[in-house]
ROSE-4610 file (N, C-alpha, C; in Angstrom, 1 decimal, always signed):
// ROSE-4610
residu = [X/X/X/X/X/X/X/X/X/X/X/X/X/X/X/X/X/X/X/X/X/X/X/X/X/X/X/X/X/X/X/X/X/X/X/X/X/X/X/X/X/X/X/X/X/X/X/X/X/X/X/X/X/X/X/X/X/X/X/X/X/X/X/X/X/X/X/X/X/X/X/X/X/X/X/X/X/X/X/X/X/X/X/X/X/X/X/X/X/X/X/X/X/X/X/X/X/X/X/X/X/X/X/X/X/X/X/X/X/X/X/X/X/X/X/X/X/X/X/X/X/X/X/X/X/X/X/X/X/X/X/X/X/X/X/X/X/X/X/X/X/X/X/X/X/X/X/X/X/X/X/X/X/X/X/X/X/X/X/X/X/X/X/X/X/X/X/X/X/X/X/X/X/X/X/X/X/X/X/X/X/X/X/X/X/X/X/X/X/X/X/X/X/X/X/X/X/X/X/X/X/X/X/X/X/X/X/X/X/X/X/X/X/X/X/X/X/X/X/X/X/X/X/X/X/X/X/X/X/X/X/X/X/X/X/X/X/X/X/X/X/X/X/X/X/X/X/X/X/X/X/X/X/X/X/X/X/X/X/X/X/X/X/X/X/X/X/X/X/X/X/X/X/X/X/X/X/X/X/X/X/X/X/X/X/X/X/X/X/X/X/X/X/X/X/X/X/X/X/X/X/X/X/X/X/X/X/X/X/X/X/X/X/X/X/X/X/X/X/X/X/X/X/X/X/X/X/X/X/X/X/X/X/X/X/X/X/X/X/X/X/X/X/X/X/X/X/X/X/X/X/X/X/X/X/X/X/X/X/X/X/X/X/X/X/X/X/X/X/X/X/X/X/X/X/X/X/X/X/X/X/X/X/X/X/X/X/X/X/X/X/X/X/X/X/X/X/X/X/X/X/X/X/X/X/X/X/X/X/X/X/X/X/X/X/X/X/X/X/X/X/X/X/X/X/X/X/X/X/X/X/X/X/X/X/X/X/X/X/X/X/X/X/X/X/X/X/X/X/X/X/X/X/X/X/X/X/X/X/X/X/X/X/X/X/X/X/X/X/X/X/X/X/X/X/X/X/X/X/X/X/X/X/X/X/X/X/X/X/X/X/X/X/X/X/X/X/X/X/X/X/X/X/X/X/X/X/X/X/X/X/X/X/X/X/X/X/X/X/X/X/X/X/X/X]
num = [1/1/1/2/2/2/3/3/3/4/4/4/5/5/5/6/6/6/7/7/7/8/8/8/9/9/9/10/10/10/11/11/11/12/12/12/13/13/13/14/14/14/15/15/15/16/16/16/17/17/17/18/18/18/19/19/19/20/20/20/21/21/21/22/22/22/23/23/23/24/24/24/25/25/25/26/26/26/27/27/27/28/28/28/29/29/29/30/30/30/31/31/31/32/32/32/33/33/33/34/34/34/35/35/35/36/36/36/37/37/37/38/38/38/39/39/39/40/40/40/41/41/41/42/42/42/43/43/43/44/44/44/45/45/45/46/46/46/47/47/47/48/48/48/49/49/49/50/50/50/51/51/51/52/52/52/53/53/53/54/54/54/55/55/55/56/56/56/57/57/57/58/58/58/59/59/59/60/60/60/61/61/61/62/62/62/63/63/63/64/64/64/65/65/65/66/66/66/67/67/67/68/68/68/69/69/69/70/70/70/71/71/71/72/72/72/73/73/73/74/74/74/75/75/75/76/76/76/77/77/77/78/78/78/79/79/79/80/80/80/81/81/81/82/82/82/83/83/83/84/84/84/85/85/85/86/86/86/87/87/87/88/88/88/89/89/89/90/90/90/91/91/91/92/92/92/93/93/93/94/94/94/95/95/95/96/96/96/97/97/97/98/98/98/99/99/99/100/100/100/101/101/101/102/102/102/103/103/103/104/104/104/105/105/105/106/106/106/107/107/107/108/108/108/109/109/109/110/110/110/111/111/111/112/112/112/113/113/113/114/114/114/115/115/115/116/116/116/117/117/117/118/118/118/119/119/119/120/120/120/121/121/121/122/122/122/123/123/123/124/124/124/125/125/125/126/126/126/127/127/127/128/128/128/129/129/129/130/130/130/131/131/131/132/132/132/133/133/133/134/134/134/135/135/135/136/136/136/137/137/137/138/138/138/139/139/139/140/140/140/141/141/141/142/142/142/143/143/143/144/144/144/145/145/145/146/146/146/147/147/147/148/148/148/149/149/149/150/150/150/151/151/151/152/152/152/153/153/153/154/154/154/155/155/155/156/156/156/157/157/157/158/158/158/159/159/159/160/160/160/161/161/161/162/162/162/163/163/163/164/164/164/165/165/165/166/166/166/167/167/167/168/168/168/169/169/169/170/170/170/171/171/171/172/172/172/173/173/173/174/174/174/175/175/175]
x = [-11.2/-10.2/-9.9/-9.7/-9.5/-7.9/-7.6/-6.2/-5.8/-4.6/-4.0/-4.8/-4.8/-5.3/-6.8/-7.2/-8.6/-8.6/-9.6/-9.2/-9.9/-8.7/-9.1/-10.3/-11.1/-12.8/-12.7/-13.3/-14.1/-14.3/-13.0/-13.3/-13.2/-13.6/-13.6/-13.1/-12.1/-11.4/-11.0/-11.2/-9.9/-8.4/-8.0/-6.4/-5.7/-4.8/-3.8/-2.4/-1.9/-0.8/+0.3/-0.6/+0.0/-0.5/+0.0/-0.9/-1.9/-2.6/-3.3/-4.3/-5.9/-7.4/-7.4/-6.1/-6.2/-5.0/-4.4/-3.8/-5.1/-5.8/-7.0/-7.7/-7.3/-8.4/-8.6/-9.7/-10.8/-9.3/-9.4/-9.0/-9.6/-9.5/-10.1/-9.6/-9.9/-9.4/-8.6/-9.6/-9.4/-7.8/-7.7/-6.8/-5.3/-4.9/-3.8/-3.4/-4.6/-4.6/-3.2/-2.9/-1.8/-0.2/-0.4/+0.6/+0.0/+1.6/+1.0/+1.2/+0.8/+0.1/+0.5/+1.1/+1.7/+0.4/-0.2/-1.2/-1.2/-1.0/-0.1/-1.5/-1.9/-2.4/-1.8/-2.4/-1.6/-3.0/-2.9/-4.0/-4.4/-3.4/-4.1/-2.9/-3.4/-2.6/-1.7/-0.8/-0.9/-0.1/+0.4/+0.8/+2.5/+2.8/+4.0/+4.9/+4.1/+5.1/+4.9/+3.2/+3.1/+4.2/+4.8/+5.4/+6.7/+7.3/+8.3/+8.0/+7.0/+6.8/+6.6/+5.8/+5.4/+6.7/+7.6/+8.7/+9.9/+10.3/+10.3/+9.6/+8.6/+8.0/+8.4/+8.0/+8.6/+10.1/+10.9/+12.2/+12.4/+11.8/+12.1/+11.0/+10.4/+9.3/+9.9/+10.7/+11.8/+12.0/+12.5/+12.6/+11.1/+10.2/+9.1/+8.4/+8.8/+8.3/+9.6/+10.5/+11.3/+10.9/+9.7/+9.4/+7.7/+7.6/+6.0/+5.5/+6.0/+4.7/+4.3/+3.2/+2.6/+2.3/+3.1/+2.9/+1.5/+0.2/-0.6/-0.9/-0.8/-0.8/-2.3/-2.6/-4.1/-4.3/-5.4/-5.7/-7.1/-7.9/-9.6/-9.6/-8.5/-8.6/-8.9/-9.7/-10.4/-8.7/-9.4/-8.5/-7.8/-8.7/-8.3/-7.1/-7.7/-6.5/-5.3/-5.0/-4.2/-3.1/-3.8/-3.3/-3.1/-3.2/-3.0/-1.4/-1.6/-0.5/+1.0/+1.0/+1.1/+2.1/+1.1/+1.6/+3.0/+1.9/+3.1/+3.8/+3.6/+5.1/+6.1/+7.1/+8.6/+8.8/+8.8/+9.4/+8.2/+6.8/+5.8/+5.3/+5.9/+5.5/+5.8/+6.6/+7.1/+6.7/+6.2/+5.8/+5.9/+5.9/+5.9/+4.7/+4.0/+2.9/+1.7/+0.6/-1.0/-1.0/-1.8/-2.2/-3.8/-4.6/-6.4/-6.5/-7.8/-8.9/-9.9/-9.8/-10.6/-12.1/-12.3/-13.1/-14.6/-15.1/-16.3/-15.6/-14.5/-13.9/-14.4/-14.7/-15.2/-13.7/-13.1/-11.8/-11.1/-11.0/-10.3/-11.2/-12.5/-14.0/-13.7/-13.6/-14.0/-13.2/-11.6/-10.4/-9.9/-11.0/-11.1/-9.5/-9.0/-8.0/-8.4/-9.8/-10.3/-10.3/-9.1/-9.4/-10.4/-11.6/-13.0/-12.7/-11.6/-12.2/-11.6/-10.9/-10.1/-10.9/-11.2/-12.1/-11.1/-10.0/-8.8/-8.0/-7.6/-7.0/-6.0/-5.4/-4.2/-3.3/-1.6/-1.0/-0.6/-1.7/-1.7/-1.1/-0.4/+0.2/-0.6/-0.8/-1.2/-0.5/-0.2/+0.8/-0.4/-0.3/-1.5/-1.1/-1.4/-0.7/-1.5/-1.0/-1.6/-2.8/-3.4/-5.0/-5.7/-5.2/-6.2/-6.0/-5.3/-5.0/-4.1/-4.8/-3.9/-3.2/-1.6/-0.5/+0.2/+0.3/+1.0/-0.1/-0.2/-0.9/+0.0/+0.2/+0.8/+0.4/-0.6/-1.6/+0.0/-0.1/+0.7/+0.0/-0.2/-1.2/-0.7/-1.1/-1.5/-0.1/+0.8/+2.2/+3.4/+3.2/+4.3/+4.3/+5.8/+5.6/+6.7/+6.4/+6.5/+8.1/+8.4/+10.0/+9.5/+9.2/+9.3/+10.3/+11.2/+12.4/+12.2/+11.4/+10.7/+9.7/+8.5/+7.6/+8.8/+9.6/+10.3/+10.5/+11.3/+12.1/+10.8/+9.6/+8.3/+8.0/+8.0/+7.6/+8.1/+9.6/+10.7/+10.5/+10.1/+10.0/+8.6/+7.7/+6.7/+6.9/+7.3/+8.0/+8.4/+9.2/+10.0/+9.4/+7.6/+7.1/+7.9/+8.6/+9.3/+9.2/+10.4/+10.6/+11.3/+11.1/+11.8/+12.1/+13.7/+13.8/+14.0/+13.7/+13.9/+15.0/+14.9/+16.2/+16.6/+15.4/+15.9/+15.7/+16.6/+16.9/+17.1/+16.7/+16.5/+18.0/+18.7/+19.4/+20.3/+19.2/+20.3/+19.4/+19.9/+19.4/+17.7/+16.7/+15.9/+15.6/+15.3/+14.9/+14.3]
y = [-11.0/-10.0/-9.2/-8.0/-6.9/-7.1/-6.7/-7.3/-6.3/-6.8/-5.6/-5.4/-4.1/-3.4/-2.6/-3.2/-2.5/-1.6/-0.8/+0.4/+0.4/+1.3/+1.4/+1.5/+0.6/+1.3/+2.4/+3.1/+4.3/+3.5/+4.8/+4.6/+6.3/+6.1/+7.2/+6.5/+6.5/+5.8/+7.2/+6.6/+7.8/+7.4/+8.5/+8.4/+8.8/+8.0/+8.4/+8.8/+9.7/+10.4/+10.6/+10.2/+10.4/+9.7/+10.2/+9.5/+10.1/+10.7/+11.4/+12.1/+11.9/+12.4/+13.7/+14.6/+15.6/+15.3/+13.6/+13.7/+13.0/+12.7/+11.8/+12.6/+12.4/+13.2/+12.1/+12.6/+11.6/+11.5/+9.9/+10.3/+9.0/+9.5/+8.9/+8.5/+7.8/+7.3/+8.5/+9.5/+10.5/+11.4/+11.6/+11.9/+12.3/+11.7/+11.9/+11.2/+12.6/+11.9/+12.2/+12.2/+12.1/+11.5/+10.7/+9.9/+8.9/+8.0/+6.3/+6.1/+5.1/+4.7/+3.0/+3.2/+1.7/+1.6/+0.6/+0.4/-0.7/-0.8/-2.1/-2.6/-3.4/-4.0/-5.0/-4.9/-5.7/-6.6/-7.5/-8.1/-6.9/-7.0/-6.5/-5.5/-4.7/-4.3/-4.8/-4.3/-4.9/-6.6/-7.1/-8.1/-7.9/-9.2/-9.2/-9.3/-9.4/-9.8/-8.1/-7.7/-6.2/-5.4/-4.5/-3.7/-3.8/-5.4/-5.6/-4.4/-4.8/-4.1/-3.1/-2.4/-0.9/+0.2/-0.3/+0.2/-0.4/-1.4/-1.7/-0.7/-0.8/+0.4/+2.0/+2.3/+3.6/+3.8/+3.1/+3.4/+3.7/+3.3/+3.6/+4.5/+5.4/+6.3/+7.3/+8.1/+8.7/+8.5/+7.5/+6.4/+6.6/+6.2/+6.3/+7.5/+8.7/+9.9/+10.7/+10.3/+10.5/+10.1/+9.0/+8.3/+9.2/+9.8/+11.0/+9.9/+8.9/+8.1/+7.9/+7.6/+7.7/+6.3/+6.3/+4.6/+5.0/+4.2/+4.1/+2.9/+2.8/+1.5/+1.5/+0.0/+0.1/-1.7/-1.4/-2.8/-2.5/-3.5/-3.2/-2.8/-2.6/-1.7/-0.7/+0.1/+1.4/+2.2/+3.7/+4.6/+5.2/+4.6/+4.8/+3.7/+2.7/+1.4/+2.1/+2.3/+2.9/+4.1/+4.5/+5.9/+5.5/+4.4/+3.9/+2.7/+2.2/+1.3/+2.3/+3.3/+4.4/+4.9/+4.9/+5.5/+4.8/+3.4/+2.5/+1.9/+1.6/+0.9/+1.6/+2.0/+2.4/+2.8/+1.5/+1.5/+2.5/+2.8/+2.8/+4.5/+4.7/+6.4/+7.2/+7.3/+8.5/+8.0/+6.6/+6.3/+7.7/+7.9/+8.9/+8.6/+7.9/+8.0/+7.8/+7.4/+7.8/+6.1/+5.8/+4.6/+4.8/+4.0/+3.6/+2.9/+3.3/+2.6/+1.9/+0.8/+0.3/-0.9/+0.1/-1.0/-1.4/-1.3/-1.6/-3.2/-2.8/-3.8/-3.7/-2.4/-2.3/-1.9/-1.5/-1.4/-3.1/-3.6/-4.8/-5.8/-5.4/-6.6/-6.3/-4.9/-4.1/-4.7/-5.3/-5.5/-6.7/-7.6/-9.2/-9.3/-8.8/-9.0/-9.5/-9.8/-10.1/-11.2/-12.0/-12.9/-13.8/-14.0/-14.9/-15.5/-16.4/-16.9/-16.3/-15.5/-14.6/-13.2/-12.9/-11.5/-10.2/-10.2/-9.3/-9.5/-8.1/-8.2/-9.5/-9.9/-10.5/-9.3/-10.0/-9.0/-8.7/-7.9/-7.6/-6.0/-6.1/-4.8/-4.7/-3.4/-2.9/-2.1/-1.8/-0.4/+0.1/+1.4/+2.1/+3.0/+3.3/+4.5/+5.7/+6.8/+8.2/+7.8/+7.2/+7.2/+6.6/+6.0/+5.0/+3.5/+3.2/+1.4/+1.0/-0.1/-1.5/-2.1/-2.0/-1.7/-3.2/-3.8/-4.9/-5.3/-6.6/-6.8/-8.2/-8.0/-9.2/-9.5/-11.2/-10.9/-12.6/-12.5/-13.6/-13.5/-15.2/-15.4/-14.7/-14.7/-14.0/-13.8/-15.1/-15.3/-15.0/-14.8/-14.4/-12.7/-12.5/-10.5/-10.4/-9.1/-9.0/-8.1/-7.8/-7.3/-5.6/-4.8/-3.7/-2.9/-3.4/-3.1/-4.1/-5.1/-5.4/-4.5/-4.0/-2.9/-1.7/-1.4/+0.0/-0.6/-1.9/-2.3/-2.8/-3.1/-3.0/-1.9/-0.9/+0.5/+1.1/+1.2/+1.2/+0.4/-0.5/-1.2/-0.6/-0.4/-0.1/+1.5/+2.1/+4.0/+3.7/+3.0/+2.9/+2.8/+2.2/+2.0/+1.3/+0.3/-0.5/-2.0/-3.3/-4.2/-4.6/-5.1/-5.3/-6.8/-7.2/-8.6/-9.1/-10.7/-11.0/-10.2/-9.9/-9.4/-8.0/-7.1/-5.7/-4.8/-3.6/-3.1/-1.7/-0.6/+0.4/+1.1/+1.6/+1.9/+0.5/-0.6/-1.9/-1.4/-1.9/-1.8/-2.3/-1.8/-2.3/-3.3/-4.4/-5.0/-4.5]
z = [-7.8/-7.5/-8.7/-8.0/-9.6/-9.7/-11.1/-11.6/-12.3/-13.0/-13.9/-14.9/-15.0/-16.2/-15.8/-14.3/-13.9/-13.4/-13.0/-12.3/-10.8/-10.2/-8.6/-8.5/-7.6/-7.7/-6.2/-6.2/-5.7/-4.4/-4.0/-2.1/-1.3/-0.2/+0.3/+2.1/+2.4/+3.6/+4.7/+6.0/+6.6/+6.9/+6.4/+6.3/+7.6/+8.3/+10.0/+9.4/+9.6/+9.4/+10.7/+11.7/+13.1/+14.5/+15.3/+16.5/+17.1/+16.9/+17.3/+16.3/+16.6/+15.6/+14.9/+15.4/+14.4/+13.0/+12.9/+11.9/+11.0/+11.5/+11.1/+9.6/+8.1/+6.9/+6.4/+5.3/+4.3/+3.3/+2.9/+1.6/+0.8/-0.8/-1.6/-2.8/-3.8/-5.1/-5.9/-5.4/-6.5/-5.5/-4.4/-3.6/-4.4/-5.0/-5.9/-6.8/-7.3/-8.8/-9.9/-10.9/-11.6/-11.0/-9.4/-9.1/-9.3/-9.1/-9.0/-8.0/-7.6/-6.0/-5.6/-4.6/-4.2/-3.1/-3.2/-2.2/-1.5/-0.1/+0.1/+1.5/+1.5/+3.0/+3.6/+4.7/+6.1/+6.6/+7.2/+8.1/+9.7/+10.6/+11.6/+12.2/+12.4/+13.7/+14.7/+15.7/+16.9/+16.6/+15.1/+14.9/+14.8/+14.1/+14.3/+12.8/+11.8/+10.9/+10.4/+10.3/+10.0/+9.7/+11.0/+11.2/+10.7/+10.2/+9.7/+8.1/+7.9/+5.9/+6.1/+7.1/+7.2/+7.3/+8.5/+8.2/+7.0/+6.6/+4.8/+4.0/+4.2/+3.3/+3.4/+4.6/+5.0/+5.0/+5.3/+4.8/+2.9/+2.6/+0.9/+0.4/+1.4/+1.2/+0.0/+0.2/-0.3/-2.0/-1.8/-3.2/-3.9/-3.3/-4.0/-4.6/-3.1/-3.4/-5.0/-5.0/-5.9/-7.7/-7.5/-8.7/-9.0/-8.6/-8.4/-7.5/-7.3/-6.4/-4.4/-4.6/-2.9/-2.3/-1.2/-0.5/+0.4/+0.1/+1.0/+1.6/+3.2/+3.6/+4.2/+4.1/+4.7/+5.5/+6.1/+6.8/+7.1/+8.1/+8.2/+9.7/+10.5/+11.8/+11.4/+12.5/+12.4/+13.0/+12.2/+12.7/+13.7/+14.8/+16.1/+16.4/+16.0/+16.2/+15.7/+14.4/+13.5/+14.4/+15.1/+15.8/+16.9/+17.7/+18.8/+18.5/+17.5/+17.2/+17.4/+16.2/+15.4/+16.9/+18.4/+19.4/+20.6/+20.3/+21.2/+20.6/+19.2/+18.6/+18.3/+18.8/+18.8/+17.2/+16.4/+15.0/+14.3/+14.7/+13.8/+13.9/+15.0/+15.3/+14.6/+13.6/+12.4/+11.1/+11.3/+9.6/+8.7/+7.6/+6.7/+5.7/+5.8/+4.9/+5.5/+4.7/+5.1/+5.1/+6.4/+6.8/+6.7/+5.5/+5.2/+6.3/+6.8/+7.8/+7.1/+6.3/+5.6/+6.7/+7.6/+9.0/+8.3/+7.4/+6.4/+5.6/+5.4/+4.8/+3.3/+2.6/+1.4/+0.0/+0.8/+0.0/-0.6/+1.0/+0.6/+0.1/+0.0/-0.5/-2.3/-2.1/-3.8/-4.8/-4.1/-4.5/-4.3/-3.7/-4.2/-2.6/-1.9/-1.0/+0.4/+0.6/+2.2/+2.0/+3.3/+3.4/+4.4/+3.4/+3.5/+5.3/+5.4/+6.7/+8.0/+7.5/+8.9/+8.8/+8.0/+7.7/+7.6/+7.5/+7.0/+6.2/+5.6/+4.3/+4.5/+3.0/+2.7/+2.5/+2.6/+2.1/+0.3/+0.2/-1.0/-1.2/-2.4/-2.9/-4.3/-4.4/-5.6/-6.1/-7.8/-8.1/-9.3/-8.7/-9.9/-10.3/-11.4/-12.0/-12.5/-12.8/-12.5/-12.9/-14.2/-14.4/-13.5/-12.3/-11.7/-12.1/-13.2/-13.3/-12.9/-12.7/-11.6/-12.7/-12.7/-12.8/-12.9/-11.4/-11.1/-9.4/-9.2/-7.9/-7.8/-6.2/-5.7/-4.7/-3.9/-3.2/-2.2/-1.1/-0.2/+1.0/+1.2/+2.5/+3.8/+4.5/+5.8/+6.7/+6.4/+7.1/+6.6/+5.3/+3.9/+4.4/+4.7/+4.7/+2.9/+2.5/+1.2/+1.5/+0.4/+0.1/-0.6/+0.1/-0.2/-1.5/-1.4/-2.7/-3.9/-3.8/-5.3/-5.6/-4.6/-5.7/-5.8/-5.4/-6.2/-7.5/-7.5/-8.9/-9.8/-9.6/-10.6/-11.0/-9.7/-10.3/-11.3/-11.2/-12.0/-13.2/-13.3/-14.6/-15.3/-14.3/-15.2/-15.6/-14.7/-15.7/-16.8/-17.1/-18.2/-19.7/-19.3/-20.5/-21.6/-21.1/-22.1/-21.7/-22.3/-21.8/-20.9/-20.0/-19.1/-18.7/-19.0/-18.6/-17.3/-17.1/-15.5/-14.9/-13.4/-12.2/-13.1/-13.6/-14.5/-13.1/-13.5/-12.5/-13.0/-12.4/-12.7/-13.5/-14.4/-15.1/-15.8/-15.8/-16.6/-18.5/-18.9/-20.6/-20.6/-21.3/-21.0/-23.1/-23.6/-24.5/-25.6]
C-alpha cells in the first residue's frame, strides 16, 4: 500500500458530476494540480453504509473547497453505475463533487486499497497535497463508514505545517 510521503501514481479515470453521460469527463492526477486532494473510496454502489459518507462528505464540500481543497470520491463501479445511483438515490443526486470510475480497478490496485477477496476498494481516504503527496491515509474494512469531519480536522492540521497535538482543532494553539 502506498503511504505517507508517496506520491499519487498516475491515473487517468472518468469523473460523474451528475446523472447523466454529458456530466461524464476524463480526470487525472494531474487534474488539480496545486490543490490538495481528499480522495476517499467506497466499496460499491447501490450499498448501504456508502451513501451515509458521500453525503458526510458532501455536506462539508464547502469547508473543504474553503481550505483550496477538492473531495474526489471513487469506487470500482463503472460510470454508468455512478450516474445511475447518482439518479435514484434521493440523498446522492446533487452530490457536489466528482465521483472516479475506477472499473480497471487500477487506481485502488496502484494504491494498495482493493480489497483482494471481495475485489472492491476498502474505505480508504487519502489527503494529498498540492505536489501530489500522500499526506495522511486511513484504510477501515469494508463495514467501518469513516467520519468525514476528522479528514477536515487532519487537513487542518496538516495546513498549518506545524505541530499538532492529540483532539487539535483548527484555531487551538498549535506546539
Amino acid at each position: 500500500m502506498l503511504t505517507v510521503g508517496d506520491t499519487l501514481p498516475e491515473f487517468n479515470l472518468t469523473g460523474v458530476s451528475g446523472k447523466t453521460p454529458d456530466s461524464f469527463a476524463p480526470v487525472t492526477d494531474k487534474s488539480y494540480e496545486g490543490k490538495w486532494k481528499i480522495l476517499f473510496f467506497w466499496p460499491k454502489d447501490f450499498t448501504f453504509v456508502c451513501p451515509t459518507e458521500i453525503v458526510g462528505y458532501g455536506e462539508l464540500n464547502g469547508d473543504f473547497e474553503d481550505r483550496d481543497a477538492v473531495l474526489l470520491g471513487c469506487s470500482t463501479d463503472t460510470d454508468f453505475v455512478h450516474a445511475a445511483w447518482r439518479t435514484h438515490h434521493e440523498d446522492l443526486g446533487d452530490s457536489p463533487f466528482v465521483w472516479l470510475a475506477d472499473e480497471k480497478k487500477e487506481l485502488s490496485t496502484a494504491l494498495g486499497v482493493l480489497a483482494k477477496d471481495a475485489g472492491v476498494a476498502l474505505r480508504a481516504t487519502f489527503i494529498i497535497d498540492p505536489d501530489n503527496i500522500i499526506r495522511h491515509v486511513q484504510v477501515n474494512d469494508l463495514n467501518v463508514g469513516r467520519n468525514p469531519q476528522e479528514a477536515l480536522r487532519i487537513l487542518d492540521a496538516l495546513q498549518t505545517d506545524e505541530l499538532c497535538p492529540c483532539n487539535w482543532n483548527q484555531g487551538d494553539e498549535t506546539l
